[in-house]
N, C-alpha and C positions, 0 to 999 in steps of 0.2 A: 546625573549628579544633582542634588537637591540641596540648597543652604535653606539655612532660615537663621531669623536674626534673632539674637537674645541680646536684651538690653544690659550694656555694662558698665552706663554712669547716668543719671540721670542729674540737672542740676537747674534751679530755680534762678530765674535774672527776675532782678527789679529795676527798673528803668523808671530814674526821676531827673528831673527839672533841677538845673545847676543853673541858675543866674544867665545872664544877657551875654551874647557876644559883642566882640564889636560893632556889630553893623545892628543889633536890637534884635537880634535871633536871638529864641532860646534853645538854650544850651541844654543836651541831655546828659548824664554820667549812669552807672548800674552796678548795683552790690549783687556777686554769685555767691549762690547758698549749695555747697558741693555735698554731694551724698546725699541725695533728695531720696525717698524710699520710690519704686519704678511705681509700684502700683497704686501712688496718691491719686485721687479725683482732681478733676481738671477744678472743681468747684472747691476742694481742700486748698491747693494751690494757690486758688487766686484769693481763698479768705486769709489766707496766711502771708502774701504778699502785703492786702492790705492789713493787716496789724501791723507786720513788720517797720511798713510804711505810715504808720500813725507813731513810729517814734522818732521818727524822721522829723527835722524842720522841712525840706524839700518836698514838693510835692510828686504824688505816685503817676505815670505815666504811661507807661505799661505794664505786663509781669508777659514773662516767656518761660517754659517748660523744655529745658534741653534735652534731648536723651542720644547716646554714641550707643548703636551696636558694633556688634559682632558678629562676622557672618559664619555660622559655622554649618560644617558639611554634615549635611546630616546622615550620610550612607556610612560615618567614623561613628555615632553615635550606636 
């Protein structure tokens, strides 16, 4: 019996910089961008994190590429 996974959501995090905590840590927060298309470039991705992140006052921190499969059988295919 054989799966293989097809991706069935892919979704862009942008990870920025929220102000100080109490003890002088900064603080991170993260806007998700749902229905990302599967098959953007990692290099698409992260140009588009940063623009998104140039409207921001906060600054950019990181970006992540989520993606959920699905394992489907493939001997049903």
């Amino acid at each position: 019996m054989a799966y293989k996974e097809e991706a069935r959501k892919v979704s862009l995090r942008i990870n920025y910089e929220n102000g100080l905590d109490d003890k002088g840590e900064m603080r991170t927060r993260y806007k998700t961008i749902k229905d990302v298309r599967a098959d953007l470039s990692a290099d698409v991705l992260g140009q588009t994190a940063k623009m998104i992140a140039g409207f921001m006052k906060d600054k950019l921190v990181s970006t992540s590429k989520i993606v959920e499969y699905d394992l489907v059988d493939g001997e049903q295919l």
